[in-house]
C-alpha positions in Angstrom: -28.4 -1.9 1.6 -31.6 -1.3 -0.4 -32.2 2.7 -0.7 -35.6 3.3 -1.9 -36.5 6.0 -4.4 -40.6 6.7 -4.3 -42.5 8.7 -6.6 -45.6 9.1 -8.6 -47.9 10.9 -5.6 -50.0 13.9 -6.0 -53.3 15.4 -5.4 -56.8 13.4 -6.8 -60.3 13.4 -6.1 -62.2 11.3 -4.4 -62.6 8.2 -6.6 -59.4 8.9 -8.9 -56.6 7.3 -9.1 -52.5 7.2 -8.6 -49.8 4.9 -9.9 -46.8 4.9 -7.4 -43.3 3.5 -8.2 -40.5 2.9 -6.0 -36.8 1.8 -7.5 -35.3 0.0 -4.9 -32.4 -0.6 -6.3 -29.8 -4.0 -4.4 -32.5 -5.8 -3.3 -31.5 -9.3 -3.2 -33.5 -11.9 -5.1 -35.5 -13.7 -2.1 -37.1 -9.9 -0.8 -40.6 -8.8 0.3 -41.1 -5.6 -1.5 -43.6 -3.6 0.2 -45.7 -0.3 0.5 -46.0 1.4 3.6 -48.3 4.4 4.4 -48.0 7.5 7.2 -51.4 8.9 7.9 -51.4 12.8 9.2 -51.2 11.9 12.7 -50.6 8.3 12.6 -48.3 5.7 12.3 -46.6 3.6 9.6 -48.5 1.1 8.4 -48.4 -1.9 5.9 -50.4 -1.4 2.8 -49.4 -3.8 0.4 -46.7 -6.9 -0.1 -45.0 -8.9 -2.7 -42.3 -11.4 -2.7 -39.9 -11.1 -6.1 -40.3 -13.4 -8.5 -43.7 -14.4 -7.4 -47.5 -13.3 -8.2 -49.1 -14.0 -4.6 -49.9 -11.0 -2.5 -50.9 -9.6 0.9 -52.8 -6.8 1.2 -54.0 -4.2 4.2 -58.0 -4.8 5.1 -58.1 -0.8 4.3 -56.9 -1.2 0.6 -57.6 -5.2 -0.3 -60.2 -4.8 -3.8 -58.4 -0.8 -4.5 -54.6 -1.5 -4.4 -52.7 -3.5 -7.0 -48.9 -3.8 -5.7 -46.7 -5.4 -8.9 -43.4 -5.5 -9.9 -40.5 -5.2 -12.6 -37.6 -7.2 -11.2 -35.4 -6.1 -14.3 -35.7 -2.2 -13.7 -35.8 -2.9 -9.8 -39.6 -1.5 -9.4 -41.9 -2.2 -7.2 -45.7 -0.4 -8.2 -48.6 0.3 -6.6 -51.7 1.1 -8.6 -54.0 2.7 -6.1 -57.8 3.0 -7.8 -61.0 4.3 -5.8 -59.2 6.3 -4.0 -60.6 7.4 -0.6 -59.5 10.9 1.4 -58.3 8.6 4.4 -55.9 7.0 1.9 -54.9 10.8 2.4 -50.4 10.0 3.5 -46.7 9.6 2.8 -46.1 6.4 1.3 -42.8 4.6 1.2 -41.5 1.5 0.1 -38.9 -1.0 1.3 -37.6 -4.5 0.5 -35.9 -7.0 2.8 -34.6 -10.4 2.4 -37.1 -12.5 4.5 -38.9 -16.1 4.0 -41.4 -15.8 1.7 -44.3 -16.9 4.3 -43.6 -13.4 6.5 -44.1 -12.0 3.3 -47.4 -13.4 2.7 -48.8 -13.9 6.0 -48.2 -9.7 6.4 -46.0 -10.4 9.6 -43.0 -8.6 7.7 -45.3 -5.4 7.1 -46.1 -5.1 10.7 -42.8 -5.5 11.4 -40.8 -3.7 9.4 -43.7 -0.3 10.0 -42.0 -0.2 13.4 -38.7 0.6 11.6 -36.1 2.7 10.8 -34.6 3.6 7.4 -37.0 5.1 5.1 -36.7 7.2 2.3 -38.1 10.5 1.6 -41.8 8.8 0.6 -44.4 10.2 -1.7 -47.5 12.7 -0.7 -50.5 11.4 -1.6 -53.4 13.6 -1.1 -57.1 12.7 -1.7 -59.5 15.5 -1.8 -62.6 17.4 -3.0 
């Protein structure tokens, strides 16, 4: 079972940016690896999505142009290079990585998905502010 370690979050200004990581370590080779987000008062949802091995991406509307999710498939990482940042990208973040076909990966139907889930880690504060 994949267990997720997040980091890199802290406090910025409007406009700055953050570089997240997550090491999500026994994720098998055909996984989505994704970035979820947990507004204050809101619920999980998909930010950012990337299947290992490839280059081809899905992205949230809210963060499509700002967010660049990458990964290191020999240090299990998954990134996410957040730039422009907004104070309603203001949330925990969390990662996670599941063994699905590639097209629910793209398409963004394993984001929606898997936000309704269980098993998180402990997720990263991200905090956008003047």
């Amino acid at each position: 079972q994949v267990q997720p370690v997040e980091s890199g979050g802290g406090s910025v200004q409007p406009g700055g940016s953050l570089r997240l990581s997550c090491v999500a370590s026994g994720y098998a080779v055909n996984s989505c690896l994704g970035w979820f987000r947990q507004q204050p008062g809101k619920g999980r949802e998909g930010v950012a999505a990337i299947y290992t091995g490839g280059t081809r991406t899905y992205y949230a509307d809210s963060v499509d142009g700002r967010f660049t999710i990458s990964q290191d498939n020999a240090r299990d990482t998954v990134y996410l290079q957040m730039n422009s940042l907004k104070p309603e990208d203001t949330a925990m973040y969390y990662c996670a990585a599941d063994s699905v076909p590639w097209d629910d990966c793209y398409s963004g139907s394993w984001l929606t998905n898997r936000a309704k889930s269980g098993g998180w880690g402990q997720g990263t504060k991200v905090t956008v502010s003047s």
